[in-house]
SEBALO-457864 format. One record per residue: residue number from 1; residue in one letter; x, y, z of N, C-alpha, C, O in turn. Coordinates in Angstrom, 2 decimals. Layout:
<rs>
- num  residuo  npx  npy  npz  capx  capy  capz  cpx  cpy  cpz  opx  opy  opz
- NUM  A  X  Y  Z  X  Y  Z  X  Y  Z  X  Y  Z
...
</rs>
This chain:
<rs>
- num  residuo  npx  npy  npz  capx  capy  capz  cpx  cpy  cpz  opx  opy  opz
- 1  X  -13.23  -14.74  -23.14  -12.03  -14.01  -22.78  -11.03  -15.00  -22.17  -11.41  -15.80  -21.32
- 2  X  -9.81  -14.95  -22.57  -8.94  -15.91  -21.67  -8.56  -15.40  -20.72  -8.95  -14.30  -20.34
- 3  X  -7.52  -16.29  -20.00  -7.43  -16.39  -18.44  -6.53  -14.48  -18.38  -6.85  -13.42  -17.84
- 4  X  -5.28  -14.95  -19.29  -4.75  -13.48  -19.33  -5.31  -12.39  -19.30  -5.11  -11.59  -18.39
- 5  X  -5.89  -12.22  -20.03  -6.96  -10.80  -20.38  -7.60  -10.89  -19.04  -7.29  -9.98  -18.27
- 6  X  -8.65  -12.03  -18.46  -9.31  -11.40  -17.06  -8.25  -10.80  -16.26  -8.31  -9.60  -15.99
- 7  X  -7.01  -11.75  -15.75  -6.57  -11.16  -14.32  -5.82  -9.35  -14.94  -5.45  -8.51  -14.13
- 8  X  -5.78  -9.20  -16.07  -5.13  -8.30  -16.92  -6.57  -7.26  -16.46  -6.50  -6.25  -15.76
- 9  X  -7.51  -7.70  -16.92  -8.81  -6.96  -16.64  -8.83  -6.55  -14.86  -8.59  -5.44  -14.40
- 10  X  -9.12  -7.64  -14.18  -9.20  -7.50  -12.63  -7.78  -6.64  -12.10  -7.92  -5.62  -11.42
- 11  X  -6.63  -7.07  -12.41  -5.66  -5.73  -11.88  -5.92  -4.65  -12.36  -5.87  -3.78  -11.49
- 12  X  -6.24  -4.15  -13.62  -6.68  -3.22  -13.53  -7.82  -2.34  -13.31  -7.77  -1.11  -13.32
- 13  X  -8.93  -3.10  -13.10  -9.71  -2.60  -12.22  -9.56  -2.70  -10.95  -10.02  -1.72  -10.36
- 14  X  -9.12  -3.46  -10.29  -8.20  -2.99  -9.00  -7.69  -1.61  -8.27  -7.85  -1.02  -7.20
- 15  X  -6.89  -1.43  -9.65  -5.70  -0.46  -9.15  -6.72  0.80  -9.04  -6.86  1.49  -8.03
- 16  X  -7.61  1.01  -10.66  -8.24  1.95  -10.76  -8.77  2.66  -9.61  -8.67  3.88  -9.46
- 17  X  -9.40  1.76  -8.71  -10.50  2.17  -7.57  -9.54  1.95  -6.96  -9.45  3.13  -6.61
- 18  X  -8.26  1.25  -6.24  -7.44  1.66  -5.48  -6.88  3.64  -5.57  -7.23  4.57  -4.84
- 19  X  -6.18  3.63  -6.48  -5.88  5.03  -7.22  -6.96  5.99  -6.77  -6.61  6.92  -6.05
- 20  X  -8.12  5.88  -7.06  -9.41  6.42  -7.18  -9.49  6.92  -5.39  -9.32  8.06  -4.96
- 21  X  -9.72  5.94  -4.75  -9.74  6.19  -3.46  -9.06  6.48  -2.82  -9.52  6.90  -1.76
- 22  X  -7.29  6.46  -3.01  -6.39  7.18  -2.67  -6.58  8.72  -3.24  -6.52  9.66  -2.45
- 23  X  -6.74  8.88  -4.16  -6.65  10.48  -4.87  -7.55  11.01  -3.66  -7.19  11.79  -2.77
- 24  X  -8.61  10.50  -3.80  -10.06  11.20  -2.85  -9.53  11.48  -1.13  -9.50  12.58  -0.58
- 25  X  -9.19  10.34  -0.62  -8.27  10.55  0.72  -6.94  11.46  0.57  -6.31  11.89  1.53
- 26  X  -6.64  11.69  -0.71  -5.53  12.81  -0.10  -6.13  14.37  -0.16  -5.88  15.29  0.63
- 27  X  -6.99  14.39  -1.32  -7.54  15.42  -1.39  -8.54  16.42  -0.16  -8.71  17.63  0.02
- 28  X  -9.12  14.95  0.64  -9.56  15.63  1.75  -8.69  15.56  3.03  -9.02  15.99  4.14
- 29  X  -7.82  15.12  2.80  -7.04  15.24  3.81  -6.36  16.38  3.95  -6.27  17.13  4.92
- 30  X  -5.71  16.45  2.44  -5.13  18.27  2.41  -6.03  19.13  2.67  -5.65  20.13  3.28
- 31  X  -7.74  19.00  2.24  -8.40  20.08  2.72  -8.37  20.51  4.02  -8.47  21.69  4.37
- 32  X  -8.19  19.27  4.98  -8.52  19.20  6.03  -6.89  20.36  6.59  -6.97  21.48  7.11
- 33  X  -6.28  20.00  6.44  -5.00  20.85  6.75  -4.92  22.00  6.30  -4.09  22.77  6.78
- 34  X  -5.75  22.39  5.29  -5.30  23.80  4.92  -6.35  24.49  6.00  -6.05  25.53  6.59
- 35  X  -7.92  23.67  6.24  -8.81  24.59  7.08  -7.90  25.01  8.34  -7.85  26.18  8.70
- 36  X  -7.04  23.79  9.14  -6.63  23.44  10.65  -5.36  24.38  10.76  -5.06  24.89  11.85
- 37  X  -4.36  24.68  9.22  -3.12  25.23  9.14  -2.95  26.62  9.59  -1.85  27.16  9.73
- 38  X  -4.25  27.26  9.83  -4.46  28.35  10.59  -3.84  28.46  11.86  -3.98  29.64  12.19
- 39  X  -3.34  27.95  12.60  -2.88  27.88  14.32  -2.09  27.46  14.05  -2.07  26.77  13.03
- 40  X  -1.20  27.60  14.68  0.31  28.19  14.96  0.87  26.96  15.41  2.06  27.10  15.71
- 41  X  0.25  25.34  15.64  0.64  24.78  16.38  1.20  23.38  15.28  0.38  23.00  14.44
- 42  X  2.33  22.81  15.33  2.39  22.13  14.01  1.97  20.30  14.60  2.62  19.30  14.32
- 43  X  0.86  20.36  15.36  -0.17  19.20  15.22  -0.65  18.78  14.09  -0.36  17.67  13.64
- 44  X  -1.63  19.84  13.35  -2.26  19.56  12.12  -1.22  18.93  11.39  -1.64  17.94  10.78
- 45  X  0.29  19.20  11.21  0.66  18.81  9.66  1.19  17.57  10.41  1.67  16.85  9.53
- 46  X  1.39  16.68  12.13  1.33  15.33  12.28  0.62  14.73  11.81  0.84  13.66  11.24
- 47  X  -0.42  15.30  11.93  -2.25  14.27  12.28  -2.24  14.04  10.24  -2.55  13.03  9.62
- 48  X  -1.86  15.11  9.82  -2.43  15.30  8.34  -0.94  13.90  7.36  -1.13  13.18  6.38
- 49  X  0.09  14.04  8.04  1.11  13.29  7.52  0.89  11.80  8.47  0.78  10.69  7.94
- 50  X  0.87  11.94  9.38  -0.04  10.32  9.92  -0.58  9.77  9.45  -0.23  8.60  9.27
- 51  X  -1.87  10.30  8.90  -2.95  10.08  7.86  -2.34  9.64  6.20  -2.70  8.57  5.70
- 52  X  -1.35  10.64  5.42  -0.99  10.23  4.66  -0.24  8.89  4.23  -0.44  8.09  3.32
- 53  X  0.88  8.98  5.43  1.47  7.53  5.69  0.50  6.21  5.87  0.42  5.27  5.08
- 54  X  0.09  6.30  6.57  -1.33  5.18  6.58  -1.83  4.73  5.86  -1.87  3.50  5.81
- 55  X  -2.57  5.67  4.79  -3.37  5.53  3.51  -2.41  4.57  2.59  -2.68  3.42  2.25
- 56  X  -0.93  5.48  2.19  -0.46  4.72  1.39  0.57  3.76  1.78  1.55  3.34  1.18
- 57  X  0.08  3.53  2.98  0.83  1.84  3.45  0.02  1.11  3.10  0.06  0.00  2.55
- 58  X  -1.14  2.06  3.56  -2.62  0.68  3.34  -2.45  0.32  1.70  -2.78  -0.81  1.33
- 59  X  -1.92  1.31  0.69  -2.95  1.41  -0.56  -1.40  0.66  -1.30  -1.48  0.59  -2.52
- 60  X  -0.17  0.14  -0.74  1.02  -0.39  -0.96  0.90  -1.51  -0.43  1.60  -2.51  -0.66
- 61  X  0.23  -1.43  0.12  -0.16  -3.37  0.95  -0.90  -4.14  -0.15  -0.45  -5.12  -0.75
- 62  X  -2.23  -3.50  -0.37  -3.20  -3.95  -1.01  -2.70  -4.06  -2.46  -3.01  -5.05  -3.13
- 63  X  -1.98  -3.12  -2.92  -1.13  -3.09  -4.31  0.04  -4.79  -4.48  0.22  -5.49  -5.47
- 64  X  0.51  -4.89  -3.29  1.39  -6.14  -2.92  0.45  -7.56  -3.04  0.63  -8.36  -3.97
- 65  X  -0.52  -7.74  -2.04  -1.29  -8.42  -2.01  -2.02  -8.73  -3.72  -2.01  -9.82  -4.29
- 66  X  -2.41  -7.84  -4.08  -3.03  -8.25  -5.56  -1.81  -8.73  -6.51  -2.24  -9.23  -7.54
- 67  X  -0.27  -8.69  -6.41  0.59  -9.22  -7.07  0.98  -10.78  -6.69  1.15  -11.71  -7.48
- 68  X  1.09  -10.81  -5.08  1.91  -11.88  -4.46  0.34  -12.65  -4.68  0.40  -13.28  -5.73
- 69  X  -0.76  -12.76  -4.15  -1.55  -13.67  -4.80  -1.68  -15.06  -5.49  -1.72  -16.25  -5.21
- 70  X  -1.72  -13.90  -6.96  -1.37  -15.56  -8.05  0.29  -15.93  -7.89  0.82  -17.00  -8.19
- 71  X  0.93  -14.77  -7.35  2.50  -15.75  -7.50  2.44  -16.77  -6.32  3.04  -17.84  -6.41
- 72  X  1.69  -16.43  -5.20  1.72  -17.56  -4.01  1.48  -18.97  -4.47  2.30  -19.89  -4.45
- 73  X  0.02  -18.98  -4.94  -0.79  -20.08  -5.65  0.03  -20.74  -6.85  -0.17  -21.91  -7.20
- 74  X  0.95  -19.93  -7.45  1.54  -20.75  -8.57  2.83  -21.40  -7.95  3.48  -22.11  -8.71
- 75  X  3.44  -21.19  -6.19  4.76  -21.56  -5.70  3.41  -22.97  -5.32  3.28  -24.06  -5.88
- 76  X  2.57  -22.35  -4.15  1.94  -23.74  -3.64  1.54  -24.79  -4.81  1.69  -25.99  -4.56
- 77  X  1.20  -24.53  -5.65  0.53  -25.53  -6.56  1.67  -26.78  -7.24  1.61  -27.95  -7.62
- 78  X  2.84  -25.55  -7.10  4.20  -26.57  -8.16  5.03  -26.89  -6.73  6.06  -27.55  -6.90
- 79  X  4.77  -26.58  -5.62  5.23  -27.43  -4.65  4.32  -29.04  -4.01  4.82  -30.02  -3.47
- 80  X  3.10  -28.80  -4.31  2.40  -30.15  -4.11  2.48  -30.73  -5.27  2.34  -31.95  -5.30
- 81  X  2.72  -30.05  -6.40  3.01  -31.14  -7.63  4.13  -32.03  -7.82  4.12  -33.19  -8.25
- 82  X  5.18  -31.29  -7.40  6.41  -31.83  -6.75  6.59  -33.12  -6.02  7.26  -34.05  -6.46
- 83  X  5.74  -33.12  -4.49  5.83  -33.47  -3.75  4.93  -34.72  -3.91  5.00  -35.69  -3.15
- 84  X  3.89  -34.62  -5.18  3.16  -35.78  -5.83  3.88  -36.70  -6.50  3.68  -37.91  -6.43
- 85  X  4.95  -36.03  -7.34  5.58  -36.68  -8.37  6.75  -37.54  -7.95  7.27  -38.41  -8.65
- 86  X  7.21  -37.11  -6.40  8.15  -37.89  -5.57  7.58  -39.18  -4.86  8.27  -40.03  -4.30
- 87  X  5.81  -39.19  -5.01  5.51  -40.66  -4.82  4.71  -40.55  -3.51  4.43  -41.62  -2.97
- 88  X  4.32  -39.48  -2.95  3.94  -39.00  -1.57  2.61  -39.39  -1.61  2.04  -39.07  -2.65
- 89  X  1.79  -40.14  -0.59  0.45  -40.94  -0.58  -0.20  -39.71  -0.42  0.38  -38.72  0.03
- 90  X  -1.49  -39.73  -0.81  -2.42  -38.65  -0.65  -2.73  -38.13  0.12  -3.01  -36.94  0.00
- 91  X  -2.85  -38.99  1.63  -2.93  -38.10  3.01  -1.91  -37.59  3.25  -2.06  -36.46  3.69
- 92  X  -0.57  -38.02  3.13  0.41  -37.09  2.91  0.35  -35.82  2.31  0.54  -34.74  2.88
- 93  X  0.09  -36.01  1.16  0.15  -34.51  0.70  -1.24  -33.45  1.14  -1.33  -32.23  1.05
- 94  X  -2.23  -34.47  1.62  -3.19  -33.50  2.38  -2.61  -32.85  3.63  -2.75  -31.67  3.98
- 95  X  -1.88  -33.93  4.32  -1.08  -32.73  5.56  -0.19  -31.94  4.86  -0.65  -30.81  4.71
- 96  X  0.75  -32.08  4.44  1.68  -31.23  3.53  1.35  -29.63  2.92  1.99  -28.58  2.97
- 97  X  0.04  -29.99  2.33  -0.71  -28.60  1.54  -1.23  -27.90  2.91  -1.34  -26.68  2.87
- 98  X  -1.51  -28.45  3.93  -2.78  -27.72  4.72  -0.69  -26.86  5.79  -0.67  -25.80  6.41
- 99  X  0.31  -27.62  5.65  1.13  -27.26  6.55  1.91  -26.11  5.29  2.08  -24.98  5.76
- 100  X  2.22  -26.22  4.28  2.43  -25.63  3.20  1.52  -24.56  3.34  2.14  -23.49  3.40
- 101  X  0.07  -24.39  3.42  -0.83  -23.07  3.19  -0.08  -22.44  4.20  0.78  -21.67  3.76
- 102  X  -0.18  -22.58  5.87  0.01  -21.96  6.73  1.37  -21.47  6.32  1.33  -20.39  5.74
- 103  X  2.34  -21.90  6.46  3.84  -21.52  6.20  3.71  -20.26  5.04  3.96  -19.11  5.41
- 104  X  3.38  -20.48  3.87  2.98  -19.57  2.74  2.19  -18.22  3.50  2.74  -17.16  3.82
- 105  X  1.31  -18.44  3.61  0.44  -17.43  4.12  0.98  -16.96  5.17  0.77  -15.75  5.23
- 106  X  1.61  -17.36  6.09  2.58  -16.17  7.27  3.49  -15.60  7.04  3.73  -14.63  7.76
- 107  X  4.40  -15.95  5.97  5.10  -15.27  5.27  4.70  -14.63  4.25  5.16  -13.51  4.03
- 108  X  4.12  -14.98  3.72  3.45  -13.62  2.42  2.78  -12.28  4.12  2.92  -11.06  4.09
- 109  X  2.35  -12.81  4.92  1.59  -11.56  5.30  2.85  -10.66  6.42  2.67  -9.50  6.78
- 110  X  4.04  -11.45  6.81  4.63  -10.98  6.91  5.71  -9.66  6.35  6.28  -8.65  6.78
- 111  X  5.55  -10.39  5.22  6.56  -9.53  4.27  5.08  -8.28  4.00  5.30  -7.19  4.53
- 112  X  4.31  -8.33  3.59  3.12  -7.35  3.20  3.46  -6.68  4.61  4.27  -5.76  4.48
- 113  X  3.12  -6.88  5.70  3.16  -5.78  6.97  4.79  -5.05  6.87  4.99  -3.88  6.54
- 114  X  5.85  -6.02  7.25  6.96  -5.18  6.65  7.12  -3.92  5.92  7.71  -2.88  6.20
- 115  X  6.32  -4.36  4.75  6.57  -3.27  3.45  5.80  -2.40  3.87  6.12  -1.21  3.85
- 116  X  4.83  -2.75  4.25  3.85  -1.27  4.04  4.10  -0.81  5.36  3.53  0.26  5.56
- 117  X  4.68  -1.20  6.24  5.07  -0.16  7.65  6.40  0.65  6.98  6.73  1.72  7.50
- 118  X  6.92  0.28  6.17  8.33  1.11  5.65  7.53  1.42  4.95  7.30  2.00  6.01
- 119  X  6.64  1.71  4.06  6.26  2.36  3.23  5.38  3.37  3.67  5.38  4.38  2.97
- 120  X  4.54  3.36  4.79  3.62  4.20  5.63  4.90  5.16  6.17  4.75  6.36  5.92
- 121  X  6.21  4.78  6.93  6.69  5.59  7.71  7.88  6.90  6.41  8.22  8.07  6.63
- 122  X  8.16  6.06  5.25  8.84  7.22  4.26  7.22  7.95  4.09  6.93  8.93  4.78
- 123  X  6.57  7.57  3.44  5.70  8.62  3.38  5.36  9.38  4.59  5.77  10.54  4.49
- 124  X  4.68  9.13  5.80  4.59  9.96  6.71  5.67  11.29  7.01  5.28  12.46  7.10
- 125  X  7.12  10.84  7.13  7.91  11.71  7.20  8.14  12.87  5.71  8.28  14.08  5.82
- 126  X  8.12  12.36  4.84  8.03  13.14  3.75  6.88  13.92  3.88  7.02  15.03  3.37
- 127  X  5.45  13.64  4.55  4.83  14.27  3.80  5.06  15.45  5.06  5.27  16.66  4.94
- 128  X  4.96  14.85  5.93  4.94  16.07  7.06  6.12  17.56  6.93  6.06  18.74  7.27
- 129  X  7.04  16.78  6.33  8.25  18.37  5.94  7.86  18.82  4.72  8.26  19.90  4.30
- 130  X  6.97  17.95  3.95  6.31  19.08  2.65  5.36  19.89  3.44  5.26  21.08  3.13
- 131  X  4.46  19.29  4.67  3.57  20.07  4.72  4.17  21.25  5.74  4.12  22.43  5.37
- 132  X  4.67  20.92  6.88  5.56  21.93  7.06  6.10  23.02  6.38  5.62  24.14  6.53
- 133  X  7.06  22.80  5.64  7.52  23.56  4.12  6.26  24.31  3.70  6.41  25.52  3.85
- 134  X  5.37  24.05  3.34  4.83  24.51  2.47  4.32  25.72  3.61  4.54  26.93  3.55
- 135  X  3.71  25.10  4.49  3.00  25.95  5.37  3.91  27.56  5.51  3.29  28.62  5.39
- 136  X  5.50  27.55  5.79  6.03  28.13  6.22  6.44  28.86  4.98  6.82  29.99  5.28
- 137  X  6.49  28.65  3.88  6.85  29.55  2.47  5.27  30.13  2.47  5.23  31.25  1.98
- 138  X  3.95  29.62  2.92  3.17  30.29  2.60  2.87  32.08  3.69  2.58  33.25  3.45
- 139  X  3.10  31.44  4.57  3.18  32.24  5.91  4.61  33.50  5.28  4.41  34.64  4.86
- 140  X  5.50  33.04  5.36  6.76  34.04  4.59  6.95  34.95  3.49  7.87  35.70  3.18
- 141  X  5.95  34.70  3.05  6.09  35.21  1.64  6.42  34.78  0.13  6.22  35.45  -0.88
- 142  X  6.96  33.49  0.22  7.68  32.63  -0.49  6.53  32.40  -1.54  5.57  33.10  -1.85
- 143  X  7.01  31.04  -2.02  5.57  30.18  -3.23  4.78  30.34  -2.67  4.76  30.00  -1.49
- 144  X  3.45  31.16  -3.49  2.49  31.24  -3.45  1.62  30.55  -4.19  0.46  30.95  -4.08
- 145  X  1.83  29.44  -5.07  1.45  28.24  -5.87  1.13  28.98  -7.62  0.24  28.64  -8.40
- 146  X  2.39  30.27  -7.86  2.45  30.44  -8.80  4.09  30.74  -8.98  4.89  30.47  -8.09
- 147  X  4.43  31.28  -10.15  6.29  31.14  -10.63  6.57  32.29  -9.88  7.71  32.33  -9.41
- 148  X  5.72  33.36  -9.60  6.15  34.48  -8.98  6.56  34.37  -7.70  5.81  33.61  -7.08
- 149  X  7.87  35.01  -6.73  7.81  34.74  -5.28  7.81  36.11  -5.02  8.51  36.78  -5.78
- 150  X  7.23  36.67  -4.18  6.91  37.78  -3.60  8.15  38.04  -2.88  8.26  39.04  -2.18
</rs>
């Protein structure tokens, strides 16, 4: 198999069981809110949209991380190649790569925390006024999760 086809193979088995384990965490998470949505108190749809935000910061991080990866390794690799081809002695470029990893790697994990805290906090807020919403059309009379509204 060539190189394409594996990482072609590995992202998508990746995502799969990413996907996979997100579906499963939302599913019990909503269960968990519809048992708790009973009381009058709108805790449950925090705790339940907390939870959602989280998951898919986590599951938008890890989605990031499996992209930025090989693009990291292909900036570091053509930056010490660079920095070879300018004539740089070898212990040189051994400090260089080891000061190059660090620099790379705090910024890739920077930008990953970034994103997925903006990405945890739109979802959190979204999900909590769906769940809200929903709670309160169910309680009203409204959608009842068919075309008919009472």
């Amino acid at each position: 198999m060539s190189k394409r086809r594996t990482w072609v193979c590995l992202f998508v088995s990746v995502y799969t069981i990413l996907i996979s384990l997100s579906w499963n965490l939302l599913k019990s998470v909503l269960s968990w809110y519809q048992f708790q949505s009973s009381s009058s108190s709108a805790w449950p749809a925090l705790y339940a949209s907390v939870l959602l935000g989280l998951s898919f910061g986590l599951l938008s991080m890890a989605a990031a991380l499996a992209l930025a990866v090989p693009a990291t390794l292909v900036t570091w690799i053509t930056v010490l190649v660079l920095l070879a081809f300018c004539g740089k002695p070898r212990h040189t470029l051994v400090v260089e790569g080891k000061k190059l990893t660090a620099e790379i790697t705090g910024l890739v994990a920077k930008v990953l925390i970034k994103e997925g805290n903006v990405v945890a906090a739109i979802c959190a807020v979204v999900a909590y006024f769906a769940l809200v919403r929903s709670k309160h059309n169910n309680e009203g009379g409204g959608y009842q999760g068919s075309t008919i509204i009472h």
